[in-house]
N, C-alpha and C positions, 0 to 999 in steps of 0.2 A: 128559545128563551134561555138566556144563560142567569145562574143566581150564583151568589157567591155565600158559604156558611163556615163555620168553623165544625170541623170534622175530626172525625177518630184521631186518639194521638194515641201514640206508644210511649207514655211515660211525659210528656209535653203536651201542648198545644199546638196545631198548624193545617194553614188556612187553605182551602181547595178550592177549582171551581167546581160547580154541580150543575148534573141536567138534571131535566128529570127522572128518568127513569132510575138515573145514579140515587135519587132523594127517593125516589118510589121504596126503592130495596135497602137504603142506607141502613136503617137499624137491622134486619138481619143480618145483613155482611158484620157491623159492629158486633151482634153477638158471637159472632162465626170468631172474630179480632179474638175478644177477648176467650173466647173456648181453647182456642191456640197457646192463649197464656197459661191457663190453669188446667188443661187438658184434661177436666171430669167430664161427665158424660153432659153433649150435647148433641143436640139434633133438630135441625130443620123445618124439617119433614116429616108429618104423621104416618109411622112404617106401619100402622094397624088399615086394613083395606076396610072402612066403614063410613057405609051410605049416609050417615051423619056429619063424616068430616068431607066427603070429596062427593055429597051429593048422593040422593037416593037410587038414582036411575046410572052411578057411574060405570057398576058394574057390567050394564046390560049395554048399555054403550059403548064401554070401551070395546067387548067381545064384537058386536057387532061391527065398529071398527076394522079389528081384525080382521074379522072374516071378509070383509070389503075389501081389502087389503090382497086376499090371496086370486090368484090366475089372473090375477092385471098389472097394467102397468104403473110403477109407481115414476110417479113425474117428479123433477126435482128443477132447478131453477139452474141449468150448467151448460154449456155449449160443449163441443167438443167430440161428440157421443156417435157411433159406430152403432146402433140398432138398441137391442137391449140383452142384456144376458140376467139369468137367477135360475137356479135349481133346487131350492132351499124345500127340504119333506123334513117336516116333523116328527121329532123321534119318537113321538103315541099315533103316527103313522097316517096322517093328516097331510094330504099334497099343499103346501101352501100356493109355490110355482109362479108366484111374483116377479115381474120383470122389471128391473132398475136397467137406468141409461147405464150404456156400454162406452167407458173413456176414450178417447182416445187423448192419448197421456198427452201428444206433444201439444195440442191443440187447445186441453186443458190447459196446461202451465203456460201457452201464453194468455189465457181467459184470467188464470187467477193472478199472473203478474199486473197484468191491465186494473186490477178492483184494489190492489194492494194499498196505490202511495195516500188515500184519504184516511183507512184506515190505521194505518203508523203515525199519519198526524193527529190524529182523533187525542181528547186529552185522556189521560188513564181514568177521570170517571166515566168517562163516554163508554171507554171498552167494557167496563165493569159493571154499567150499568145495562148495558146490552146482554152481556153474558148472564149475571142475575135474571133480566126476565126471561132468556131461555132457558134456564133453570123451573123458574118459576110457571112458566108454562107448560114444559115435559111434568112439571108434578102436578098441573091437573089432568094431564092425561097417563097418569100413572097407571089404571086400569087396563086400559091399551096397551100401555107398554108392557104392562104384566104379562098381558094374551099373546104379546109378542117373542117375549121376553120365550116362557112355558113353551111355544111349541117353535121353537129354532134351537134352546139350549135341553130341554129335557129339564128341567126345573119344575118341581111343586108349584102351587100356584101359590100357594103361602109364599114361598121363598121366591118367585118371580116378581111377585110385585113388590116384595123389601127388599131382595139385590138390586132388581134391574132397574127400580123407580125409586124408592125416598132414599134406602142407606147409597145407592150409585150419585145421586143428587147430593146428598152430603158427601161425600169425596169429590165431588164440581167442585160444589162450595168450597169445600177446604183449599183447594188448589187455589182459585180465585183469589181467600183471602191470603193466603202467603205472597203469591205472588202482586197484589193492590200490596202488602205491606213493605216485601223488595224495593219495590219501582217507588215507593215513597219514602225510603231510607234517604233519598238522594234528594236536596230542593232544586227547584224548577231553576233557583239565582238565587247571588249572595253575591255580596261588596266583599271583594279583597283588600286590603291595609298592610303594608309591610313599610317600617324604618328602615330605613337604608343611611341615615346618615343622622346629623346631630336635631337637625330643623327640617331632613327629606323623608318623603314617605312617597311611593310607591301603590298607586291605586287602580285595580283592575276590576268590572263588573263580569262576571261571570254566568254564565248559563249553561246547563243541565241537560243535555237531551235524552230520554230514552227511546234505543232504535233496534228495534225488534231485529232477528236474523236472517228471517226471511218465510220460509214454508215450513211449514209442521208436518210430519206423516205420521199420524197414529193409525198403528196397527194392531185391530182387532183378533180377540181370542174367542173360539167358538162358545165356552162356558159361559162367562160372564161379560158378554158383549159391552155393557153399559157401564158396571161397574169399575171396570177394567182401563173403558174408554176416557170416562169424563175429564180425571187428572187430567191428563195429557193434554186432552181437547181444548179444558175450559184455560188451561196455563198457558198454553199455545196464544191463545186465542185474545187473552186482555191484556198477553203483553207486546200485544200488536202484529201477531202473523198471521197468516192465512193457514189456515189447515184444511189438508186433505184426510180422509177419514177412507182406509180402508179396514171393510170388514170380514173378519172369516167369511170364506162360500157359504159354510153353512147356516150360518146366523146374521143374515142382511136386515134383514126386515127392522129390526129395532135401532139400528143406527141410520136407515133409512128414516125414518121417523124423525130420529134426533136432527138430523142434517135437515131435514124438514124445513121442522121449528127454527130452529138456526138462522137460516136462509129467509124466513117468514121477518121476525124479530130483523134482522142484518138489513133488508129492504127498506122498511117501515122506518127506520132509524134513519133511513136516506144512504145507507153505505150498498155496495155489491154482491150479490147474492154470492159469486164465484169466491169470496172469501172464506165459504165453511163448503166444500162440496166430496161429494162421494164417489169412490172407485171400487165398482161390485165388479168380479172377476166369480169365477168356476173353478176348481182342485185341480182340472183339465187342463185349464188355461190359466196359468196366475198373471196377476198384474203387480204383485207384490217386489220381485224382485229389481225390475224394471224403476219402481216408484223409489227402491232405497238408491239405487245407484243413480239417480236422474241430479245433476250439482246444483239443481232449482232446490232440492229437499234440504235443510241445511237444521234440523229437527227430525229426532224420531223417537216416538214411542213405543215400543215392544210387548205385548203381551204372547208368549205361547211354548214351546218345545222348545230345552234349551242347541238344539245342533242347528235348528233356522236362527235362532237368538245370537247362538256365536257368528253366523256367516252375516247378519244384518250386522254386526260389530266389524267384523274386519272387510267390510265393500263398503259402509256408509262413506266414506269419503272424509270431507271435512266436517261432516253432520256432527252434532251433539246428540249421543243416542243414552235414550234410557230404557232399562228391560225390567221385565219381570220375567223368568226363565222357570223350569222344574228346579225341584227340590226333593230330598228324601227326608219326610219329618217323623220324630220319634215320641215315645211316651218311653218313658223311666218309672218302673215300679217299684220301688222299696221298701215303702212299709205303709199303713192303711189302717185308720181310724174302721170305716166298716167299708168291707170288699164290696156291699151290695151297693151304697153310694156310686159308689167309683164304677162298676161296672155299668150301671146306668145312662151316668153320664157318659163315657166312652162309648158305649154299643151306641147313640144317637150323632156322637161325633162320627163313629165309624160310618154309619147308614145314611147319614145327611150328604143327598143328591147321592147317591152307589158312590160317594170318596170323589166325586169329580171336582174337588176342589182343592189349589195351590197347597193349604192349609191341614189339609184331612190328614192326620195321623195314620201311616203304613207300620213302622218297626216299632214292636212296645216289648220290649226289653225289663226281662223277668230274671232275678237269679234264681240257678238251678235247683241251688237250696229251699228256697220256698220265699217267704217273707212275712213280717210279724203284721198282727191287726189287734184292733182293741178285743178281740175275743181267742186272740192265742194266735199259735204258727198255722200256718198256710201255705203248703205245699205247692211248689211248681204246678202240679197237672191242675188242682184247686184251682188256684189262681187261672189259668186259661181256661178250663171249664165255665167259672162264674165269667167270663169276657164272652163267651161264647151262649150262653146259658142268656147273658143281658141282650145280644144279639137278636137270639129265638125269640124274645121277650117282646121285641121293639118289632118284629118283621111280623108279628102274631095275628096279627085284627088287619085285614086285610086293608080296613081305612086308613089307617095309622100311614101303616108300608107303604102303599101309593102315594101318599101326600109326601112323605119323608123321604123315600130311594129316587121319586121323580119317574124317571127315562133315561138307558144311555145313549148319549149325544152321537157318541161315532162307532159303528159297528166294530170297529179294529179294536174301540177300549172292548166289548165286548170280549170280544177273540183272544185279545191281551191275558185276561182272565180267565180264561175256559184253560187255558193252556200252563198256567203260573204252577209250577212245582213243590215239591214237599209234603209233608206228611199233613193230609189234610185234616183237619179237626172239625170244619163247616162248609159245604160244599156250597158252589154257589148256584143257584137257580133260577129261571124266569120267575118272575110276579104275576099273576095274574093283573088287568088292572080293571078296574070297576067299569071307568068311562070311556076307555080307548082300549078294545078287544088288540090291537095293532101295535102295542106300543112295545120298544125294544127296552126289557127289564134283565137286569140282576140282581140276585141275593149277594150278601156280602160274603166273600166266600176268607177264611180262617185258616191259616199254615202253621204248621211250627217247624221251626229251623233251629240248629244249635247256631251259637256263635263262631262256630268252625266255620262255619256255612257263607260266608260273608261274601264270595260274587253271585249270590241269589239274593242278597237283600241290601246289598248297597246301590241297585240303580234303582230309579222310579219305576213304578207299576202304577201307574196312572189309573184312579177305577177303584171300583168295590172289591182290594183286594188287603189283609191285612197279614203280617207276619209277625205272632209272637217267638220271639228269640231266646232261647235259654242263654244264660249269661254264665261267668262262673262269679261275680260279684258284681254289688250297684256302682263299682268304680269301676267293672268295667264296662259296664251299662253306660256307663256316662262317657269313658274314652269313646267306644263305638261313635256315641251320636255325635261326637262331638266331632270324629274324625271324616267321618262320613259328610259332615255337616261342611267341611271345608272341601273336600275333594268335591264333593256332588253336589250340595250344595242343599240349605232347609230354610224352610219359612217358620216351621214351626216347632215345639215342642213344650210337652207338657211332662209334669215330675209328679210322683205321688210320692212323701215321705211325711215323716213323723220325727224325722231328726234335724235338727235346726243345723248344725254341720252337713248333712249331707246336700242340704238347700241350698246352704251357700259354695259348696263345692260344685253341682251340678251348675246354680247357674252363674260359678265363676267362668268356668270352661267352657258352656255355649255363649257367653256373650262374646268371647273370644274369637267361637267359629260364627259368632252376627247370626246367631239365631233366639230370641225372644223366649223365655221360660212361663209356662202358666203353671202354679204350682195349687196344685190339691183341687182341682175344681171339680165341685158336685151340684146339684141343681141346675137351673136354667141358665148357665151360663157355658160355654162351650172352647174347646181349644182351635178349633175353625175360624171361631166369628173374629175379624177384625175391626173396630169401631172408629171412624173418621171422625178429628181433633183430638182423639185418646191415642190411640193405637198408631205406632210405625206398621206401614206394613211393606215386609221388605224390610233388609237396613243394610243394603248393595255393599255388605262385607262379604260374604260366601259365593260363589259360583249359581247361586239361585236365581240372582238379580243385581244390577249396578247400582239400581236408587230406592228411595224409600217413596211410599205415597202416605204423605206426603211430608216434605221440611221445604227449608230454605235453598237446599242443594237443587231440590226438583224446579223451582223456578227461575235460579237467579242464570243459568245456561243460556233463555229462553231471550234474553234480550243484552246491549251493554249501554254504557251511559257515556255517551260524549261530548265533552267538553268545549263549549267557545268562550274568549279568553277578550276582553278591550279593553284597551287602555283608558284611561280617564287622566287626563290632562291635570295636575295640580293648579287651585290659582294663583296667580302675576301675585308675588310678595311687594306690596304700599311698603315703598320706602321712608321709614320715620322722617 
């Protein structure tokens, strides 16, 4: 049943067709439209996990779920497949040991070629409409995905079920709607008119097509499986390709899931399940490299370490590749209303998941001198003391710390840590953890380096590891980050000052090096968090990353629009 309505317009009016499912979702995609225009805070998705909004029993179902989930086989809808492979143990030390179908690549890419040519022709509200409800449906199994989420990335359960279920689902969305607003820049036809002469004109009917590139590879990050993935996936995906979805070894299970629902939804709609499917591989065995160099891939997504990020750039071929790669991100301290504020907030940025995030603040950059606060001068050692001091604060109550540090994901960040040089100030140490005797814990562990020091803190240290830096001035606190920012590249960085020059000098010069300034932040608000339809995240100026998630650059790669051209005859001029 096809209906015809008048639909979101950017600044105009104009007409679409609709299914349903397109009409089902319509006004949330509309508000997602408009959120993009005025980029204040919007969201989806209820990020609070409460039995009142997803259901009183969601929680105990979702887990249960879960747990169904481990030492079996997870079935997916894909031909192709060589037995099963998954290794995947939880990093609070839980065997999950779930088995996903085993690719076999060649056999795949002609399965997903054969599903492709209904889905390209499909209209953009078809795609959009389909993509919406598998949105729509991953967030009512957000609990699930929570439990999935938690024990493959080492993730709080707090923070599992807002990255990996409603705030990852608002980054689909966002993608969705950029890329439904792309594909609609352009009309479907229009009447050409040109004069050519006194009494001649010149009349062409014109039409429009958008024709996707081909195959998608998004490629999964152990951390934030979801979060990471969806951009990609959902932009991929409504502007008519097919994607393959591979996921870290270590974190299958939640993209399993995803690809699930996908495949579920993609059926039901009457299209090919092989158009959203999954390639699980082993550390052992990758299937990853294989997938970027294959000329079927003609899209790639990037999430992970930026020296596999360079090699996926220079083999993708003719692919269109977007990354998100490491970074070294800094804090700038100059001057401070009150030190305890500031410290608070920091020790929670620091300790959120042990740092295992793109965003976590590493170098926080102090001059030697000290620096002024509304209660007088504050000395260098002062000033790292109360950061260290806020640290002990947050790591104190054993609930707190488990919920907040999580688990480290991969033994090597561990190791990374145990090993990291300098004058320690905070050592770093296991956690105990209340629920899981087994789980692999760090403390944040605290350095100080002068700025002499600078091939110890200009690469990543990935992890719960933090280096304050003696400076010899906030100018040069700010060269630093700013230089570091462009050779190695930053996602983030935050400023504390009290001087309205120094504010505008600091974030003259990082936006330079394409790195985003949060300036003064205290209370509940953190320099980590990214928020989808506000926030760039990424801005693929620096060596961090190539694109942002998300803009217009992120989707418009993903398909082109080609043009058919006919003539139209003028009519036979009645001679007076």
């Amino acid at each position: 049943m096809v209906a015809v309505f008048q639909g979101h317009c950017f600044g105009g009016t104009m007409w679409c067709m609709s299914t349903p499912l397109f009409t089902t979702h319509e006004q949330k995609l509309n508000d997602a439209l408009d959120a993009l225009q005025n980029r204040g805070f919007f969201s989806a998705y209820p990020e609070i996990p409460s039995g009142k909004i997803y259901g009183e029993t969601a929680k105990a179902d979702g887990l249960a779920a879960f747990e169904g989930y481990c030492g079996v086989d997870f079935v997916l809808k894909q031909g192709g497949c060589d037995g099963t492979v998954g290794s995947e143990i939880s990093p609070y030390g839980l065997p999950i040991k779930a088995q996903y179908p085993k690719a076999n690549i060649d056999e795949l890419m002609q399965s997903i070629s054969g599903a492709c040519q209904a889905w390209r022709n499909a209209s953009i509200e078809t795609r959009v409409g389909c993509a919406m409800e598998m949105l729509d449906r991953l967030n009512k199994r957000s609990f699930e995905m929570a439990f999935a989420v938690m024990h493959t990335t080492g993730q709080g359960f707090m923070m599992a079920f807002q990255a990996g279920g409603p705030h990852a689902q608002d980054r689909g969305l966002e993608a969705i709607a950029y890329a439904y607003k792309a594909m609609k820049d352009c009309p479907e036809e229009t009447t050409w008119r040109k004069q050519v002469g006194r009494d001649d004109f010149v009349t062409l009917e014109k039409t429009f097509k958008i024709v996707p590139r081909g195959i998608g590879l998004v490629i999964g990050c152990s951390t934030f499986p979801t979060w990471n993935t969806y951009p990609g996936l959902f932009a991929s995906l409504v502007t008519g390709n097919a994607v393959i979805v591979k996921p870290h070894p270590g974190a299958i299970l939640p993209l399993a899931i995803t690809v699930e629902i996908c495949q579920d939804v993609l059926t039901e709609a009457g299209f090919d399940a092989y158009l959203v499917t999954l390639v699980a591989d082993t550390t052992e065995s990758t299937a990853t490299a294989e997938l970027v160099e294959r000329p079927e891939v003609q899209i790639i997504d990037y999430t992970g370490g930026t020296e596999f990020g360079n090699w996926v750039e220079e083999h993708a071929g003719g692919a269109v590749v977007y990354t998100e790669k490491a970074g070294v991100n800094s804090v700038i301290i100059d001057s401070v209303d009150q030190m305890k504020a500031v410290s608070g907030n920091l020790a929670f940025s620091l300790c959120l998941y042990s740092g295992q995030m793109c965003t976590t603040p590493q170098n926080i950059f102090i001059p030697r001198d000290g620096i002024e606060t509304a209660d007088g001068h504050m000395s260098f050692d002062n000033v790292a003391g109360a950061i260290v001091k806020g640290v002990d604060w947050m790591l104190s109550d054993q609930g707190r710390a488990n919920e907040v540090l999580g688990a480290i994901q991969n033994q090597a960040t561990a190791d990374r840590i145990d090993h990291a040089a300098g004058d320690v100030l905070r050592d770093s140490t296991a956690i105990e953890h209340a629920m899981f005797g087994d789980a692999r814990t760090r403390s944040v562990k605290i350095v100080q380096l002068d700025s002499t020091q600078r091939e110890l803190f200009e690469q990543e240290m990935f992890g719960p590891l933090v280096y304050i830096i003696a400076t010899d001035s906030t100018d040069q606190s700010i060269e630093l980050s700013a230089s570091i920012a462009k050779e190695q590249g930053a996602i983030s960085c935050g400023l504390y000052s009290t001087n309205d020059d120094v504010i505008e000098q600091a974030v003259d010069a990082m936006s330079l090096a394409g790195v985003p300034v949060s300036c003064n932040l205290v209370g509940n608000i953190w320099v980590n968090q990214s928020a989808a339809f506000s926030d760039f995240h990424v801005s693929g100026v620096n060596p961090s990353g190539n694109a942002t998630l998300s803009d217009a650059a992120f989707v418009v790669g993903r398909f082109n629009v080609v043009q058919c051209r006919t003539f139209v005859p003028e009519p036979a001029k009645v001679e007076a």
